[in-house]
N, C-alpha and C positions, 0 to 999 in steps of 0.2 A: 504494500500500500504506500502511495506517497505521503512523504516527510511535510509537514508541513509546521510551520515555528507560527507562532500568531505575534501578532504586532507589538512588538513593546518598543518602537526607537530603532530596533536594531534589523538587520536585512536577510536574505537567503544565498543557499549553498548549491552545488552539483559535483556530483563523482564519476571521472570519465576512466573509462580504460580501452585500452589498445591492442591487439597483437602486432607486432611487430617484427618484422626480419630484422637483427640489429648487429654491428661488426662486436665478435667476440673472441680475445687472439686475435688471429690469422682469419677465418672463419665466420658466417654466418652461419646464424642459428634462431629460431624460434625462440619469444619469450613473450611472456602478457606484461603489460604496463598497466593495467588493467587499476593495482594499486598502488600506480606510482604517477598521474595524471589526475589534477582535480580542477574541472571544465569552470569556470565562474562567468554567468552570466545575467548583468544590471540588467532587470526589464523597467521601460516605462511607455504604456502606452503604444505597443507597435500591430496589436491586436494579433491576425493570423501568422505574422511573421517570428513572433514565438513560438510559436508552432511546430514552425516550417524549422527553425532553427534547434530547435530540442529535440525533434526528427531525427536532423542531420545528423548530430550529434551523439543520438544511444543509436547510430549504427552501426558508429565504431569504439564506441566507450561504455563502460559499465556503472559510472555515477554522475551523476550531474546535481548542480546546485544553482538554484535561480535567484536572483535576488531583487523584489521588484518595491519600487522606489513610488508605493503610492499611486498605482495605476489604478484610473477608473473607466478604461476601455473593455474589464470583463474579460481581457487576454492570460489571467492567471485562474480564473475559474473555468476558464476552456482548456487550459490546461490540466489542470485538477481532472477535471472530468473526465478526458481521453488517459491522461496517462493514473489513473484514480489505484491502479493494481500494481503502479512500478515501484519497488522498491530503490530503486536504482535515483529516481529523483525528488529533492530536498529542495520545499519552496520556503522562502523567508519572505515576512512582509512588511516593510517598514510603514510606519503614521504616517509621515511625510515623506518629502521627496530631497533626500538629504547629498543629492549629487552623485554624478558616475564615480571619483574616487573616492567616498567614504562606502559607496554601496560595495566597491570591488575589495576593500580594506576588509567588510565585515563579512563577505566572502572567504575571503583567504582566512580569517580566524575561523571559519567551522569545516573549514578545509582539511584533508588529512595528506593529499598526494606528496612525492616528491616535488615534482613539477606543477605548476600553476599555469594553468591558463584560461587567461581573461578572453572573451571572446561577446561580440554585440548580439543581439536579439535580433534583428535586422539582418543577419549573415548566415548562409547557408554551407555547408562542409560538403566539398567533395569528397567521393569514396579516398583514402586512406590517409585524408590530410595531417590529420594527429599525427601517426605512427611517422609520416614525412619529417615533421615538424622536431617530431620526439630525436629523432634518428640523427636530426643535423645536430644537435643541441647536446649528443653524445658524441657525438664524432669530434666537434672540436671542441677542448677543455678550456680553450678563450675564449668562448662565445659565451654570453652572457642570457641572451636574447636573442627568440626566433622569429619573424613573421613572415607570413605565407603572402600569395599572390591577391588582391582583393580585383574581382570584375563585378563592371556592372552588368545589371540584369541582361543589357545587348551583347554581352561579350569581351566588350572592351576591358582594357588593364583601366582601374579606375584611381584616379589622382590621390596620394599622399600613403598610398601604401611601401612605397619606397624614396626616402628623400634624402637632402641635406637638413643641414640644422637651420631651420630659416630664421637668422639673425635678421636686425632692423632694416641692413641695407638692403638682403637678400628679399626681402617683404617688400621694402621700397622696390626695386628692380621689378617685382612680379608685378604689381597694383598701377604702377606707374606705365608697363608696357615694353620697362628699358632691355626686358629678357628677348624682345624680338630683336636684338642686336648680339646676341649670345653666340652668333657662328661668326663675328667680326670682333669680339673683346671677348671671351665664354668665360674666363676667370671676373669680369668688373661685373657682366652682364648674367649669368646662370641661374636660371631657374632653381628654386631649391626644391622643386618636383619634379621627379625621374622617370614617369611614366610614359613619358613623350619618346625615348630611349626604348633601344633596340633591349628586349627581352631576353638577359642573360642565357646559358645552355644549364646552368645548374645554382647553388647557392653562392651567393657573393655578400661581400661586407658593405654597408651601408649605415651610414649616421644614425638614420633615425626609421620608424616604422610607425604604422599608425597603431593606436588602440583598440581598433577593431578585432583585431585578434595579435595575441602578445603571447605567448611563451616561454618562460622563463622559469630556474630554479627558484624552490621555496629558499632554500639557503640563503640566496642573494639578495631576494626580497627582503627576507627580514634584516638582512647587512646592510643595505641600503636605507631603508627606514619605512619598507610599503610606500603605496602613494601619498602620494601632498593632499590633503584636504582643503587645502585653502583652494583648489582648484574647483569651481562647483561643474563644469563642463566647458570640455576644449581644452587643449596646452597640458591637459596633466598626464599625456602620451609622450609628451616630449622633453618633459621633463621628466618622467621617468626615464627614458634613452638618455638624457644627459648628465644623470647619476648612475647611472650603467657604466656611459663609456667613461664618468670619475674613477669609477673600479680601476681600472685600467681593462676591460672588458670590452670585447666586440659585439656588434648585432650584424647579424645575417638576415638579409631576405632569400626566404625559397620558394623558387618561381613553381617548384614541385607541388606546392600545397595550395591548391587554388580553392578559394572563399566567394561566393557571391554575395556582394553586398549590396543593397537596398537602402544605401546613402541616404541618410535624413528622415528615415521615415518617422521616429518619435519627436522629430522640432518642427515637423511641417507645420503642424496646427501651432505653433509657436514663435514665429521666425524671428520676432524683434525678442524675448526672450533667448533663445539660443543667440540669437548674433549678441546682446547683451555680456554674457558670459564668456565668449569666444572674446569678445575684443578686451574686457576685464580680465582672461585668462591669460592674454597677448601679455599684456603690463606687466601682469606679475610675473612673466616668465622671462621678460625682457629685463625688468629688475634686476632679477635672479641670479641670471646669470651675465649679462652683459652690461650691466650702469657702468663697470669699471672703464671698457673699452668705447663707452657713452657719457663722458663725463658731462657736470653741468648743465650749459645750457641746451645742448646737443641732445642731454636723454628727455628733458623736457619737450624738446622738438617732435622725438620720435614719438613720447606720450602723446602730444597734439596730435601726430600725424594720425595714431590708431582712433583716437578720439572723433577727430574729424573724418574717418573710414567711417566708423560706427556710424555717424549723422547722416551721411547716405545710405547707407544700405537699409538701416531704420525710417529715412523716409521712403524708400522706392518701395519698401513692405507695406507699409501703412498705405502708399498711396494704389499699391496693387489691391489691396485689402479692401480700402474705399472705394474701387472704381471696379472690384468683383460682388461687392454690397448692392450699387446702385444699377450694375449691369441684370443682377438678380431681381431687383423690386421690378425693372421696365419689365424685363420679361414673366 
């Protein structure tokens, strides 16, 4: 029967496992991961695509832990319902909707795996993606951090699953336009998303990965300090990767583990809210790590510059919002 925690504050769990072919010696050999893999997945709000996602999920894992942040779309009682006989999954339900990194923190506390992996509700698992994911993440004892390929529903490799670390200028260069000059200066001018790029033959190292699906040792999580809560949504993907690679630790993307993801689907109904938190998540992550190489008046500039990002794309919502309002009364 499924696990289910009633609401006190605090959130939900999942237990994944694997079989695996994995290098042993010389030799490959058979083994389950089955108890060494525990799946964490925030819900809020994304209705069938938890679903679809906890699905994909126990068809290659044996536990899973969901963790939903105060949804009232009805997507955790349809889950109850279909999976109401699985032992295998553990929902938790928070009162409120206390953010993606506090919801994935109280995740990895009722967690038991070796390995940890965060993964979105909105994201779909190809056949053996875990066991891929598992397997890079053994093979090399410097990698810290694994994530797989994210496409959209069309197929395409979809933006920010493979990138650089997008410092202020690197932000400036994209927003600005200046990355269309990137094949004439690619060091002043480079995109700090890589998905425009030719699609490696196997895994390769890369700065940073999205949050949508993350994999990583429990060990290091807890050496690192779990995620930043000051983060309520956005940027606290990336700054996990850049206390990773503080370790002295690599991240690997593997183009082997392909994820479909359904980008956005819990901020649709929300747009000026999420962009709120995206561009407050920017600050403090710009803060964080770069005031040094930002001094003065210059990191004020860059605050302005996200500031004044936020006031357009906040009005282009509202005014999409308003003229889908008025479009709906004519008709």
């Amino acid at each position: 029967m499924t696990k289910a925690v009633q609401p006190t504050g605090a959130t939900s769990v999942l237990d994944i496992s694997v079989s695996a072919s994995l290098p042993c010696s010389n030799d490959l050999e058979l083994r389950s991961v089955s108890d060494t893999v525990s799946v964490i997945i925030v819900n809020y709000n994304v209705n069938n695509c938890l679903r679809n996602c906890v699905s994909s999920a126990l068809d290659q894992v044996d536990a899973l832990i969901v963790v939903d942040n105060a949804s009232t779309d009805g997507s955790v009682a349809k889950l109850e319902a279909e999976f109401a006989d699985d032992q295998r999954l553990t929902i938790i339900r928070n009162r409120e909707n206390l953010g993606f990194a506090a919801a994935c923190n109280i995740g990895a506390e009722v967690s038991t795996g070796k390995y940890l992996f965060f993964l979105n509700p909105d994201c779909v698992l190809a056949p053996d993606s875990v066991n891929r994911l598992v397997r890079v993440l053994d093979d090399y004892p410097n990698v810290g951090m694994v994530g797989g390929l994210l496409l959209n529903p069309d197929g395409t490799e979809q933006a920010g699953g493979r990138r650089v670390v997008p410092t202020p200028w690197r932000a400036f260069v994209r927003v600005s336009g200046l990355s269309y000059f990137s094949w004439r200066w690619p060091k002043l001018c480079s995109d700090f998303l890589l998905h425009n790029q030719p699609l490696p033959a196997g895994p390769i190292e890369v700065e940073a990965i999205s949050g949508a699906c993350v994999l990583m040792r429990r060990a290091l999580f807890n050496e690192i300090g779990r995620w930043d809560e000051r983060y309520f949504l956005h940027c606290e993907d990336l700054d996990l990767c850049m206390a990773v690679r503080g370790k002295g630790l690599n991240i690997m993307f593997v183009p082997e583990a392909r994820i479909v993801h359904d980008k956005g689907r819990c901020s649709r109904s929300r747009p000026i809210f999420v962009a709120w938190h995206k561009h407050r998540g920017m600050i403090r992550f710009y803060g964080k790590y770069f005031r040094q190489q930002y001094p003065g008046v210059l990191f004020y500039l860059v605050c302005l510059g996200v500031w004044l990002q936020f006031s357009c794309v906040a009005m282009w919502h509202a005014g999409t919002l308003a003229f889908g309002h008025l479009w709906g009364r004519r008709g």
